[in-house]
C-alpha positions as CSV (number, residue, x, y, z in Angstrom):
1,X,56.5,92.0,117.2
2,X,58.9,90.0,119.4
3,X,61.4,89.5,116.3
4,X,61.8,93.2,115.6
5,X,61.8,94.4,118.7
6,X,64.7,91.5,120.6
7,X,64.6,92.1,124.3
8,X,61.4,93.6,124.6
9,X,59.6,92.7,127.7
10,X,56.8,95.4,127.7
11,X,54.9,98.3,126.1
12,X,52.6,100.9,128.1
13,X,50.5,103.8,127.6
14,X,50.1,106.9,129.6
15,X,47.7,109.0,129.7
16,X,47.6,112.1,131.8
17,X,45.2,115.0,131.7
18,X,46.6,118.7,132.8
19,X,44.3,121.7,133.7
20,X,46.1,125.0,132.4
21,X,44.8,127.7,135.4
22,X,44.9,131.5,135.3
23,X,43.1,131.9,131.8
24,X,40.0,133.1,131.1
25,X,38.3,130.4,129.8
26,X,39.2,126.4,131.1
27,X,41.2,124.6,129.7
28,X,42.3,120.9,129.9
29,X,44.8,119.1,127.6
30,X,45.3,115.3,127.9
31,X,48.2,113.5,126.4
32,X,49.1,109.9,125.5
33,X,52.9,108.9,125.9
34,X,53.6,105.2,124.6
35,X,56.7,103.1,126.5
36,X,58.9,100.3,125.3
37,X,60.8,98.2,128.1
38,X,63.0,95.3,128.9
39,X,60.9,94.7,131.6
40,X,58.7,91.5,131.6
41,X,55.7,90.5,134.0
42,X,55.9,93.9,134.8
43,X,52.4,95.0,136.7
44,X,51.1,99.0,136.3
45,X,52.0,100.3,139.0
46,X,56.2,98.7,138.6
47,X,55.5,100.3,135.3
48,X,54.0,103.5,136.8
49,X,56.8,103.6,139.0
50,X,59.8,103.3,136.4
51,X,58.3,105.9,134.1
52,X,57.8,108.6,137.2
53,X,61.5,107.6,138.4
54,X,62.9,108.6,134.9
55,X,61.3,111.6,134.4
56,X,61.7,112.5,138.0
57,X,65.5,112.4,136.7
58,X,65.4,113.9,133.7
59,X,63.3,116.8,135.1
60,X,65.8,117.5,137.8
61,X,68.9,117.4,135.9
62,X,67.7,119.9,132.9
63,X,66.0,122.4,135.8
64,X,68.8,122.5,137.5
65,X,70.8,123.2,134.4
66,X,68.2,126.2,133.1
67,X,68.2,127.5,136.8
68,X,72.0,127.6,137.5
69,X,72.9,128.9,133.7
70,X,69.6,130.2,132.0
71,X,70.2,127.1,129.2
72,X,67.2,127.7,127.6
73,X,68.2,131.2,126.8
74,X,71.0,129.9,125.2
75,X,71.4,131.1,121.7
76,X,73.9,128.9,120.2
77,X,72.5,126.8,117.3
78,X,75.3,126.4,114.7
79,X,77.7,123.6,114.7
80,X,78.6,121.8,117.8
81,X,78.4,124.8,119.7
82,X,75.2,124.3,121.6
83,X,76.3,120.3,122.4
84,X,79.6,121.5,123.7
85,X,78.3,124.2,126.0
86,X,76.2,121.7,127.1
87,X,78.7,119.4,128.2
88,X,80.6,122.2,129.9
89,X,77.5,123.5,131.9
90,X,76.8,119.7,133.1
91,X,81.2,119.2,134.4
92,X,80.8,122.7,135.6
93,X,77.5,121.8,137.9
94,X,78.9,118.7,138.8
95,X,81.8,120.3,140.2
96,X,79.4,123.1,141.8
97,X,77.6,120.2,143.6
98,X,80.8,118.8,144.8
């Protein structure tokens, strides 16, 4: 594996198990997300750690964005419509947050 995959230092599963409230019946999903990293003689919970600081990152950034400018209710699909609004929602937030 080492010889496809140059640099890699570490792989790691998730698994996380969500209980969807509110419905009549219960319901419980659980899902398995699979990592690939740099990092070597990494322990679980550095590991844990990295993978809650990304999406802790990631989640914040696009909520932000849907909050501020409904992007998720964007309709733009065709050409580079939808990446250029993009960009131009994320310089316009930036300079909302300055």
């Amino acid at each position: 594996m080492r010889k496809q995959w140059e640099g890699l230092g570490s792989v790691a599963m998730v698994e996380t198990t969500r209980e969807l409230l509110g419905t009549e019946k219960r319901e419980v999903q659980t899902f398995r997300r699979y990592y690939i990293s740099s990092l070597s003689d990494c322990n679980a919970a550095k590991m844990s750690g990295c993978i809650r600081g990304h999406w802790s990152v990631e989640n914040n950034l696009h909520w932000q964005l849907d909050v501020t400018f409904q992007e998720d209710q964007s309709r733009l699909h065709k050409g580079n419509g939808a990446q250029n609004m993009s960009r131009l929602r994320r310089i316009a937030l930036n300079l909302i947050k300055s």
